[in-house]
N, C-alpha and C positions, 0 to 999 in steps of 0.2 A: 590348444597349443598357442603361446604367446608367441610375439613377434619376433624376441631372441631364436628360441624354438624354429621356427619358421624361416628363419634364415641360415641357419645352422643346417635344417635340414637341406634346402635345397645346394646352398654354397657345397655340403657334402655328395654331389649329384653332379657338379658341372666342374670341368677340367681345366687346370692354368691355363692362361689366354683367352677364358672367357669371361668379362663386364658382364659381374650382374645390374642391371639398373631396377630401381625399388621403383614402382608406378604411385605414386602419391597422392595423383591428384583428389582432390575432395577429401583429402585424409585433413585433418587434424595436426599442428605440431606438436602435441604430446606423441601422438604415433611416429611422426619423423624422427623427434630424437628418441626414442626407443630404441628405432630400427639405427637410429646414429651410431647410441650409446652402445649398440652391439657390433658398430664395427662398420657398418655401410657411410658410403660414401661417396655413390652415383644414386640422384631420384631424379625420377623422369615430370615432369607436368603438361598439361594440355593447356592453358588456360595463362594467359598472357598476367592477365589482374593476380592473377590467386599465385604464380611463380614470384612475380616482382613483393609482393606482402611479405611472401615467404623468405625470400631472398635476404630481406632486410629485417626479420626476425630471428632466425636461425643460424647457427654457424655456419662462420663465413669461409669455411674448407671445405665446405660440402660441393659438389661438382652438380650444376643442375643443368639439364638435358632438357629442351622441349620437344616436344613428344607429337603435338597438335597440327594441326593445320595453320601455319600461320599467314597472319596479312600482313602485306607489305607494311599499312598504316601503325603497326603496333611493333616493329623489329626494335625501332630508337627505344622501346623502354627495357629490352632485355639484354641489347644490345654491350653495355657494358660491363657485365660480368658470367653470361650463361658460357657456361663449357662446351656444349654441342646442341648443335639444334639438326634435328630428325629427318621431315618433311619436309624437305625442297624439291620442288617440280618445275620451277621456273627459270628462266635467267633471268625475267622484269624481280623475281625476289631476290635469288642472290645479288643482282644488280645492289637494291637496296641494304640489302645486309652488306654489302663489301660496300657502301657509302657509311652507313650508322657506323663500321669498324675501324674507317679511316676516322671518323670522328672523336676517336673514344683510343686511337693512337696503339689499337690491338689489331692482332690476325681472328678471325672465327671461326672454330671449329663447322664443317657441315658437313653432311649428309644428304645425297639424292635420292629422293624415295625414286622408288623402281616399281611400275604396277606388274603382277605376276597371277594375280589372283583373276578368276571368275567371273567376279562383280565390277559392275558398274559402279558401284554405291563408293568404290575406293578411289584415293588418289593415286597418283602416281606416274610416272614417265615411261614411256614401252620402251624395249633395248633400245631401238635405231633413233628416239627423240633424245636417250640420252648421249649415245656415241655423238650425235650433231652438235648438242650441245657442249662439249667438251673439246670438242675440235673447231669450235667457233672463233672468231677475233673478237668478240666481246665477251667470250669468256673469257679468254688468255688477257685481257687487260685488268682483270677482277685479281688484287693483290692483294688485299687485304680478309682473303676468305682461302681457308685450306680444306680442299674436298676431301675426307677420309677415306670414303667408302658409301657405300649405298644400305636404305633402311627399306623393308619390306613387310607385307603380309597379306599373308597365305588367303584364301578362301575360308569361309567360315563353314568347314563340313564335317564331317567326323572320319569321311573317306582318309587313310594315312598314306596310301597310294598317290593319292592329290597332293594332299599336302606338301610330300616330299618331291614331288614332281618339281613344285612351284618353288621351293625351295632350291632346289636342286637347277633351275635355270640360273637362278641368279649369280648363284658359287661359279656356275659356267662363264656365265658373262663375263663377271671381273675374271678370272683369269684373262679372257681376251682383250685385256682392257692395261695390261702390265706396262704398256705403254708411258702411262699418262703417273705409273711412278709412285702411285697409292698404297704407300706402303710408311708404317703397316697400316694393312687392308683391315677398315672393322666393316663388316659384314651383320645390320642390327638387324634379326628377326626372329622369331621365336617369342611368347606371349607363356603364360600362366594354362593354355591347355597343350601348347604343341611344344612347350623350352627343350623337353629333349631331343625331342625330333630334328628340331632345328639345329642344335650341336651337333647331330650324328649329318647332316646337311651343309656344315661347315659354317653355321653363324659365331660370331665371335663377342657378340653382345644380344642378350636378353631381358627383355622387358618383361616382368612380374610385376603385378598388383597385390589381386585375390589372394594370391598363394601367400603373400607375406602379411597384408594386411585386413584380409578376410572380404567378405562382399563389399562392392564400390558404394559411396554413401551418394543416394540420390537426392538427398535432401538440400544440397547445395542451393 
């Protein structure tokens, strides 16, 4: 199955109101515009260097999402043109991101990673470190950064019971959260093993790689 194929099929799987984002990273831009030339138009990257290459090789409608873990030190180079960025756990980094955006004379899309899973091995913010943070005086002065919504992910297990447990706090939380006016609420989680799961859990954006563009290339 090619990549048109592959997007066809899933985009035939998931219901209006839900962003697919295509996971790209280590892909190739012949794979991107493929996946382009067939209609997508959210790709996600982890990797600061390999986004900005991209950024300024490929069309420039494309909406690129980071996806990784990012450092304060690297915000200024994506600063200017990324559409959403994923991973936020801190206020020292939105700090930062809402400086590079006053720079650059834009608002930034963001998202609060929310940790729900398991594992240690994950980032994330537990509910009560992000209710703090949202209710803070140095958050409320950050103007130049709009909170969407919160990014997630689940435990790495085959359990679906778990899965959707962890899933399923998150949906809870922002409801309680209607305060703060996140609307509309994108809700990212859901991956290439659990994306339906996560729909029937109430995510509103999912992140696919494998499924679109076959096993991740380690050769990077």
């Amino acid at each position: 199955m090619n990549i048109k194929e592959s997007l066809s099929k899933i985009r035939s799987s998931i219901p209006d109101g839900v962003t697919l984002v295509a996971v790209s990273k280590t892909k190739p831009n012949e794979a991107i515009l493929e996946a382009y030339n067939a209609g997508q138009k959210d790709f996600g990257e982890n990797y600061v260097q390999e986004l900005v290459d991209k950024h300024e090789q490929l069309p420039k409608d494309i909406h690129w999402h980071f996806i990784g873990h990012l450092q304060s030190n690297k915000v200024k180079q994506i600063a200017p043109f990324v559409h959403l960025i994923h991973g936020i756990d801190s206020l020292k980094l939105l700090q930062e991101i809402n400086k590079e955006a006053v720079k650059n004379n834009r608002v930034i899309n963001c998202l609060l990673q929310i940790f729900i899973a398991t594992e240690e091995t994950k980032f994330g913010l537990s509910f009560e470190e992000c209710e703090i943070l949202l209710n803070s005086d140095s958050f409320k002065q950050l103007q130049n950064i709009k909170i969407c919504g919160f990014m997630a992910m689940a435990s790495n297990t085959d359990d679906e019971t778990q899965i959707r447990k962890e899933f399923r706090s998150l949906k809870e939380f922002s409801l309680k959260l209607s305060t703060f006016n996140l609307s509309p609420l994108t809700l990212s989680f859901g991956m290439s093993s659990d994306y339906k799961i996560a729909i029937e859990e109430g995510s509103t954006m999912i992140r696919i790689g494998s499924l679109i563009f076959g096993e991740r290339n380690y050769t990077k």
